[in-house]
C-alpha positions in Angstrom: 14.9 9.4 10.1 17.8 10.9 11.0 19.8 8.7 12.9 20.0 6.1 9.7 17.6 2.3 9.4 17.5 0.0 12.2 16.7 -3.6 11.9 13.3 -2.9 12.8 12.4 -0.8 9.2 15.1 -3.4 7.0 12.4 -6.0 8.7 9.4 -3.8 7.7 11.1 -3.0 4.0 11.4 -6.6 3.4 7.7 -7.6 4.7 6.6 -5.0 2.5 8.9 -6.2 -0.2 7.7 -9.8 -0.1 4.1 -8.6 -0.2 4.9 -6.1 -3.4 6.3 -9.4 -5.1 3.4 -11.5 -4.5 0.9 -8.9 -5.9 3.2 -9.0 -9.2 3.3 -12.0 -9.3 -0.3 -13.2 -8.2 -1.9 -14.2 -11.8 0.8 -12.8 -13.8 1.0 -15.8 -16.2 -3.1 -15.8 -16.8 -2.9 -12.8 -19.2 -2.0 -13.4 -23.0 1.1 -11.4 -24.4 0.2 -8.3 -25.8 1.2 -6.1 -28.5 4.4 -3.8 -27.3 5.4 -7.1 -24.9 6.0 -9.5 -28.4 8.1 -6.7 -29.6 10.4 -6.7 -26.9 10.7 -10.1 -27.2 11.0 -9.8 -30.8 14.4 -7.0 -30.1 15.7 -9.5 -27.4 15.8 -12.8 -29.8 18.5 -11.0 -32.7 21.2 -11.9 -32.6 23.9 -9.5 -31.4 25.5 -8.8 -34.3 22.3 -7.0 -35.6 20.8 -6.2 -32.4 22.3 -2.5 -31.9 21.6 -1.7 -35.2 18.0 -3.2 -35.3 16.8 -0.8 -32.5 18.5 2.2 -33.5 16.8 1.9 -37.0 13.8 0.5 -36.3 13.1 1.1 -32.5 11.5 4.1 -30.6 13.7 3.7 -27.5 17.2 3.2 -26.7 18.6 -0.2 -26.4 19.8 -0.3 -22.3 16.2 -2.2 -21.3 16.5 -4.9 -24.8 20.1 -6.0 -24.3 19.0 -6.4 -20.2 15.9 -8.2 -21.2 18.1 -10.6 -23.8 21.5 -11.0 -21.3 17.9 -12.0 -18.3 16.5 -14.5 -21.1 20.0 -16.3 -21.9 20.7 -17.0 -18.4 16.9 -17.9 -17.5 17.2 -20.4 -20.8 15.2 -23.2 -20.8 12.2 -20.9 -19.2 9.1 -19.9 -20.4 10.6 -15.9 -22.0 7.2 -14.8 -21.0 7.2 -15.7 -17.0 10.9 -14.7 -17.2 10.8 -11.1 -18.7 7.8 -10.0 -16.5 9.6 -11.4 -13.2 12.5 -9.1 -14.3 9.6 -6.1 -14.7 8.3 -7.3 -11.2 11.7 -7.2 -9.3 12.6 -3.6 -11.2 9.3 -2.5 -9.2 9.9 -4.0 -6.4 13.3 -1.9 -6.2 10.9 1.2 -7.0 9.0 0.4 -3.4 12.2 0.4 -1.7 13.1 4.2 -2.8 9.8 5.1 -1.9 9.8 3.9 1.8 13.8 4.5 2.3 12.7 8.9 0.9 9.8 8.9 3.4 11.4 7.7 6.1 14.5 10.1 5.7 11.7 12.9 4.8 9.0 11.9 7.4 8.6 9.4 9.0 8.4 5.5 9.2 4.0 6.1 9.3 4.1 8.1 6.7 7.1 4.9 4.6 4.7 2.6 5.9 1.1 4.4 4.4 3.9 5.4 1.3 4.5 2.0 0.7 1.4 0.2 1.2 -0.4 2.7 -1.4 2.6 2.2 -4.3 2.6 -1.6 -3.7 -0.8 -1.8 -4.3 -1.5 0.7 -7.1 -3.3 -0.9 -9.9 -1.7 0.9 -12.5 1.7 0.1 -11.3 0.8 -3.5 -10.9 0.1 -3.6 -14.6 3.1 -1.6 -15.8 5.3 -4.4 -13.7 3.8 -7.3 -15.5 4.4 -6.4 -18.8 7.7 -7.2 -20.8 8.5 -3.5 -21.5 10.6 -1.3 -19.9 8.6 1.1 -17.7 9.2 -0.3 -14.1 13.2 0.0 -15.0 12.2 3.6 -16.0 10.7 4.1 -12.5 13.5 2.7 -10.7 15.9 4.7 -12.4 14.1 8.3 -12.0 13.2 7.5 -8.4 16.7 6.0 -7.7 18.4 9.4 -9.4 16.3 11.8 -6.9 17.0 9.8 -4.0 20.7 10.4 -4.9 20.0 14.3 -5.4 18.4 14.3 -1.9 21.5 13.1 -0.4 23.3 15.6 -2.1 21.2 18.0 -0.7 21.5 16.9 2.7 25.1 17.2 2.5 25.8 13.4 2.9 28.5 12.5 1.2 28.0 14.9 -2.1 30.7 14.0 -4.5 29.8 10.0 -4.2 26.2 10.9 -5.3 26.5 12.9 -7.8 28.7 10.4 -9.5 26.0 7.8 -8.8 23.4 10.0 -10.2 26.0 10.6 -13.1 26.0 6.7 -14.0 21.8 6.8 -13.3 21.7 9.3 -15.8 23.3 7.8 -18.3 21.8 4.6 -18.1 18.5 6.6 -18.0 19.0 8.2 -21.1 20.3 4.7 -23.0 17.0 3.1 -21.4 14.0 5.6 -22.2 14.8 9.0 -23.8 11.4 11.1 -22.1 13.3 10.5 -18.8 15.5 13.5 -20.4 12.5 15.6 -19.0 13.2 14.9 -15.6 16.7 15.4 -15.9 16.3 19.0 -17.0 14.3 19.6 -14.1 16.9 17.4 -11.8 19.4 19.8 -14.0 17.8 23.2 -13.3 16.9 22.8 -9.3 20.1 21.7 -8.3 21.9 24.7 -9.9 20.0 26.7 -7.8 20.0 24.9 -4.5 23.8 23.9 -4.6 26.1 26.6 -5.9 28.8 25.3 -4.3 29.1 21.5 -6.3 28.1 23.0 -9.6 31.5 22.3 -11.1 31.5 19.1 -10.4 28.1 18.3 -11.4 28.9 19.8 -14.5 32.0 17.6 -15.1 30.1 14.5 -14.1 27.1 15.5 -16.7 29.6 16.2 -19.3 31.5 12.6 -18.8 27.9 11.5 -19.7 26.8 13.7 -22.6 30.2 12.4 -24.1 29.4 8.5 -23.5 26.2 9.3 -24.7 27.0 10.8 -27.7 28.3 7.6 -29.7 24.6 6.6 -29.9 23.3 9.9 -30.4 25.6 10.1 -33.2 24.4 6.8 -34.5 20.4 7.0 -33.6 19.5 10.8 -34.9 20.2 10.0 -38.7 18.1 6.8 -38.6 15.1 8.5 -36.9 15.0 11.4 -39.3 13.0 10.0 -41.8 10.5 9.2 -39.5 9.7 13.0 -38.4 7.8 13.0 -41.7 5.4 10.6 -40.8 4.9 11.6 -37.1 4.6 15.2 -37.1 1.3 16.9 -37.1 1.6 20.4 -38.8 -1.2 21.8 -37.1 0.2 20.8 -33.6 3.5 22.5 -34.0 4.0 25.2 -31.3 0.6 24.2 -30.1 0.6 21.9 -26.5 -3.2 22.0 -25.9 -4.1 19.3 -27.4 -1.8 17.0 -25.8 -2.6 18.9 -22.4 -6.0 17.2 -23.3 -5.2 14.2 -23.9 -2.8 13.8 -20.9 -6.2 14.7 -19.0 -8.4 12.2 -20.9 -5.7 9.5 -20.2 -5.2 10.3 -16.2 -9.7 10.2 -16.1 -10.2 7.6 -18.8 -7.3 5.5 -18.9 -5.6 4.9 -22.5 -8.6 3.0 -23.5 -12.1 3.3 -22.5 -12.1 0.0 -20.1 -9.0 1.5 -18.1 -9.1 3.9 -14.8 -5.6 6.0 -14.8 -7.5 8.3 -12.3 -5.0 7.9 -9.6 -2.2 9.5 -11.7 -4.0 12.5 -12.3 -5.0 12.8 -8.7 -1.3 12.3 -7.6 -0.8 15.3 -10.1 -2.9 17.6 -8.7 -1.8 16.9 -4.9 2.0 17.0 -5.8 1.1 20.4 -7.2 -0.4 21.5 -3.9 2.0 20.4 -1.5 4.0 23.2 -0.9 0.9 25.2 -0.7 -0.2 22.8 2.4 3.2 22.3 4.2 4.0 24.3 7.2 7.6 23.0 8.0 9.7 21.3 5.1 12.9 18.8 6.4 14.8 19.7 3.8 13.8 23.4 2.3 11.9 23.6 -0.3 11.6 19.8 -1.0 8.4 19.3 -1.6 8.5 22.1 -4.0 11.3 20.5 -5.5 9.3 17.3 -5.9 6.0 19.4 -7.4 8.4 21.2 -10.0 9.8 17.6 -10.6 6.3 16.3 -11.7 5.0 19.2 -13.0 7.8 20.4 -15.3 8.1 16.7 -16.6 4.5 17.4 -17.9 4.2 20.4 -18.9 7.8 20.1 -21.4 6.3 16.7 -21.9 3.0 17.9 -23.2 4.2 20.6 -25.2 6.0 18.3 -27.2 4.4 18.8 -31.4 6.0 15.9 -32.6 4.5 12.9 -30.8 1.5 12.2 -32.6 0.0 8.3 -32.5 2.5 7.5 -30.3 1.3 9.9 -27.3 0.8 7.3 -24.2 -0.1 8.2 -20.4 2.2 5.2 -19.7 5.3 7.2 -21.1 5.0 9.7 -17.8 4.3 6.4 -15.4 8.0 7.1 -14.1 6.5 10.4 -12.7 3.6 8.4 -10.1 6.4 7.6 -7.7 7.5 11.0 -7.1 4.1 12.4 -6.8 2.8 9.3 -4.3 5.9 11.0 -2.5 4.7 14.3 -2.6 1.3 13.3 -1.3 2.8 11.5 1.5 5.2 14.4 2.7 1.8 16.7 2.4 -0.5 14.4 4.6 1.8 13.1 7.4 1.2 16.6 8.9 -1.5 15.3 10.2 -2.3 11.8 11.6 -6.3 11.8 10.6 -4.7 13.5 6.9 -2.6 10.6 6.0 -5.0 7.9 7.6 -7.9 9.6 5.6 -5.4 10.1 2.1 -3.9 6.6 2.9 -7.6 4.6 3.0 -9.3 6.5 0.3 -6.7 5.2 -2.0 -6.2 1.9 -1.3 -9.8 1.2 -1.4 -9.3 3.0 -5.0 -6.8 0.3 -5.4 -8.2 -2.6 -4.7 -11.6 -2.0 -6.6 -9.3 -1.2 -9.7 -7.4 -4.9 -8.6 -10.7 -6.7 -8.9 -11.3 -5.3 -12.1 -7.8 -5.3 -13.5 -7.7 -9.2 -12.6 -10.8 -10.2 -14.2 -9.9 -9.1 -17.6 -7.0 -9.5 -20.1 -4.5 -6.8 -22.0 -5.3 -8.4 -25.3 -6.8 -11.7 -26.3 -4.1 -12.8 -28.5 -4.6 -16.6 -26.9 -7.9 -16.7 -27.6 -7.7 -15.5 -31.0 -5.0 -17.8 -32.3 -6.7 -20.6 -30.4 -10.0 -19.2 -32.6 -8.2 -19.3 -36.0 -6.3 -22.1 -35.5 -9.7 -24.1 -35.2 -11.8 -22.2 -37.8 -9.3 -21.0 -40.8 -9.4 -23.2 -43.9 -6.7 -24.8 -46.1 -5.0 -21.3 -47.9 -7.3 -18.9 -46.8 -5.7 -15.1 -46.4 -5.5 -14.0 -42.7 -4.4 -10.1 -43.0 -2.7 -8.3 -40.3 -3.8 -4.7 -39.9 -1.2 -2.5 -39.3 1.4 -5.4 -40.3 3.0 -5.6 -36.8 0.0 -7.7 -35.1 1.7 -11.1 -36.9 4.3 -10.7 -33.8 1.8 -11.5 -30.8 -0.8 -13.7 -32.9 2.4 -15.7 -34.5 3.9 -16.6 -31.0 0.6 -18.6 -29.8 -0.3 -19.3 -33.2 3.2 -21.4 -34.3 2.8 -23.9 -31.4 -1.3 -24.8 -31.8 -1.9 -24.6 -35.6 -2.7 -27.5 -37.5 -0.2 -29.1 -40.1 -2.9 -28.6 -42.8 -4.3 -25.4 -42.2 -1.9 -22.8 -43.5 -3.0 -19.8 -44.4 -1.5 -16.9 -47.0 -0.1 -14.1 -44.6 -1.3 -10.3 -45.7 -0.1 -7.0 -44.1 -1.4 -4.0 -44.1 0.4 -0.6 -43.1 -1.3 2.9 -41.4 0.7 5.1 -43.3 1.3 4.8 -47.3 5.2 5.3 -46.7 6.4 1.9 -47.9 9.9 3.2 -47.0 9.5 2.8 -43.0 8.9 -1.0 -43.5 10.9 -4.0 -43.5 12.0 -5.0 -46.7 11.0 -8.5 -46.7 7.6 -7.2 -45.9 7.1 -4.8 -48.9 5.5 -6.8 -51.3 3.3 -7.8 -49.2 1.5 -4.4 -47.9 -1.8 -4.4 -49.2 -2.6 -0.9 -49.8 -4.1 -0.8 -53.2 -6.5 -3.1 -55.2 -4.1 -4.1 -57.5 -1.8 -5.3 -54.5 -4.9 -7.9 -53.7 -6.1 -9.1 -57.0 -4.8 -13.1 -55.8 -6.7 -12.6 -52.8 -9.9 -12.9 -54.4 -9.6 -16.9 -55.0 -9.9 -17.4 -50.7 -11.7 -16.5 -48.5 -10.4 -13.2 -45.9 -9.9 -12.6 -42.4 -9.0 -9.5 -41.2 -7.5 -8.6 -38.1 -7.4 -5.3 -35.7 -7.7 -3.9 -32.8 -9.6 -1.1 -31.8 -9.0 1.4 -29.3 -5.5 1.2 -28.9 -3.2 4.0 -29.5 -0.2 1.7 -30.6 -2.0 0.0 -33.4 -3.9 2.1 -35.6 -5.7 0.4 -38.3 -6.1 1.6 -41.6 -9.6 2.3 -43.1 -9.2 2.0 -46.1 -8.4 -1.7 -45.9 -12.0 -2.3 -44.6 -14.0 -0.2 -46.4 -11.9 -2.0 -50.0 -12.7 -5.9 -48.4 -16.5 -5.1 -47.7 -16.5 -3.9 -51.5 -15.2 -7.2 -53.0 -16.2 -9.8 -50.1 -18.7 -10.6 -48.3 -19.4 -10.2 -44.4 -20.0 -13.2 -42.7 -19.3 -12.0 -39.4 -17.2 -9.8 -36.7 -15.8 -11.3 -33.8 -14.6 -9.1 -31.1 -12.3 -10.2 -28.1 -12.2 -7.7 -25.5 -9.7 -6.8 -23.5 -7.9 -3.9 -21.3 -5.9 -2.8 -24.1 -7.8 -2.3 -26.7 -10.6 -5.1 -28.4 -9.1 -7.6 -31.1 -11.4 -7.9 -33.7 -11.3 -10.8 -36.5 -13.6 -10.1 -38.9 -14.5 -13.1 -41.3 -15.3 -12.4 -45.5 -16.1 -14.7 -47.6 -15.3 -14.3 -51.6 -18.1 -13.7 -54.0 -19.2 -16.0 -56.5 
């Protein structure tokens, strides 16, 4: 719109806001923690003097979203951390919605906001993202909030103010989730060559940042370097087809076999057609500039050797606004296009809703509930890979009975004892010397299966159904990948 927002769209931004907000929060408490979610919980309860240097040695991503999530959490005390942390993920997607309608309106029209909005705010997939205690609807906010800036740039409206603003996004971006660098690069690249005239001062604002940014750069890159060891695949390096595949399986299949991602992939493939399909662009070459957005994110994204295990759809989630965008600017040519585009994906939406309702992340309730009820006097309850103690221990402390403690065991993926805690060392059970005292209890062993984050390690199982034996496998299912507590007893 060109002559600016009346009260009529601030009134139809906040109905749509309101309604956004209610679907986050509609049944947000019903689902158990999962794994990632007790983890950020986990970074947001040390203490400050350690917490810097506790997520640049032992964290994937920057700290921005953990010191937000703990600063939310002391003010909110008192609260249940779990309703508070995902009403913080909920309003950081709510923002997201507002960027959406506020670019289509200024790139289309208020029909094509409206269908925009109503298709974000009820996407499944983002739904999910924004009730979870992690930091991927602060990622979306922040890439969508850093274009919307460059298209005000673009447009000539006041320039040097936006550029700053993007400056300051930017930053923050990169101290919050370091793949967002993708999109920067393409953010970097497209507005060299669209505005040749503010390239000096871009580059002085990017340069302030690089050099705020560099005191944790400084501090982060010798702390991660031992880790390339463990992550890198030797027979992926320079090769980008196999994650190309597995960025499809993810959009199709969803990260497990219970989710549908489809919608991303679809957004993918119409972003990449848009300027194909449009006639007459509002700004030139916009929609262009959106497609090489999405699709240059993924395809440096993707190419990527190093990421092994840790390769997640959800890390490009920041990318679905953009392309809903895209789709939006593509179909409003036509009024039957975007009522056709529009209702074919909500209906996608809301069958995805029903399912995604019906059905929890992980069971991690249910199992410490299960445990709790069923574990005898100092029997061994092993955790495979070692992390799963975090989600099962924060239902498990407040329902376990006073005489029913049970001998802790860990087990680790990888044999590198040097990438784990040192309180935890000796008690990795990775050899059968390691788990000689175990043989006077009884075992439990717990994993989860198809999930990328948590890979279990065979060996563990195939050494317990040598010197135990099965009683029985109980499986709790769930979006996220299926818990499973198997029970052994010790042989006579």
């Amino acid at each position: 719109m060109s002559n600016g927002l009346k009260v009529a769209p601030w009134l139809e931004l906040l109905v749509l806001s309101t309604l956004a907000l209610s679907l986050r929060l509609y049944s947000f408490c019903d689902h158990s923690l999962w794994l990632d979610e007790s983890y950020s919980l986990l970074r947001s309860a040390s203490p400050w003097p350690a917490f810097i240097a506790d997520i640049a040695e032992n964290d994937a991503h920057p700290p921005f979203y953990y010191a937000l999530l703990k600063l939310w959490l002391m003010v909110l005390q008192g609260n249940d951390p779990v309703i508070a942390g995902r009403m913080l993920s909920a309003g950081f997607d709510v923002g997201t919605l507002i960027f959406v309608y506020l670019l289509l309106c200024q790139m289309a029209s208020r029909m094509a906001a409206r269908a925009g909005s109503f298709c974000y705010l009820s996407s499944c997939w983002m739904i999910s993202l924004s009730q979870e205690i992690r930091h991927y609807s602060l990622v979306s906010l922040l890439a969508i909030a850093s274009t919307w800036c460059l298209v005000q740039v673009l447009q000539q409206n006041h320039p040097r103010k936006y550029i700053a603003i993007y400056g300051l996004l930017t930053l923050v971006g990169m101290y919050t989730f370091y793949y967002l660098a993708f999109l920067f690069v393409i953010h970097f690249i497209l507005f060299w060559l669209l505005c040749p005239k503010l390239r000096a001062y871009f580059l002085m604002v990017i340069f302030l940042m690089m050099l705020l940014y560099l005191p944790w750069a400084l501090w982060v890159i010798p702390s991660k370097v031992h880790l390339l060891p463990s992550t890198i695949d030797s027979s992926q390096v320079g090769f980008g087809w196999q994650n190309a595949l597995l960025l499809t399986q993810h959009c199709i299949w969803g990260e497990t076999a219970q989710e549908l991602h489809l919608y991303l992939g679809i957004l993918l493939f119409l972003a990449l057609l848009c300027p194909i399909f449009q006639k007459k662009w509002d700004i030139p070459g916009f929609l262009l500039y959106i497609a090489l957005m999405v699709v240059g994110s993924v395809g440096l994204f993707i190419l990527l050797p190093w990421k092994g295990h840790v390769f997640q759809t959800r890390y490009l989630a920041f990318l679905a606004p953009l392309a809903w965008i895209g789709i939006m600017l593509w179909a409003c040519r036509k009024m039957w296009i975007l009522a056709l585009v529009s209702f074919l994906i909500l209906l996608g939406n809301f069958y995805s809703l029903h399912l995604y309702y019906n059905q929890e992340k992980q069971a991690w309730q249910k199992v410490a509930t299960y445990v709790s009820e069923n574990i005898q006097h100092q029997d061994v309850l092993c955790f495979n890979p070692f992390y799963l103690l975090q989600p099962f221990w924060y239902y498990y402390e407040n329902i376990a009975p006073s005489d029913r403690e049970f001998i802790p065991g860990y087990s680790y993926a990888s044999s590198e004892r040097n990438l784990l805690d040192e309180r935890y060392r000796h008690l990795i059970y990775l050899e059968p010397k390691d788990l000689l005292r175990t043989q006077k209890y009884n075992f439990w062993l717990l994993e989860v299966q198809n999930c990328s984050v948590a890979p279990p390690s065979p060996n563990l199982k195939q050494w317990c159904a040598l010197q135990y034996k099965l009683q029985k496998e109980i499986r709790f299912s769930g979006l996220y990948g299926d818990i499973v507590l198997t029970q052994f007893l010790r042989r006579n």
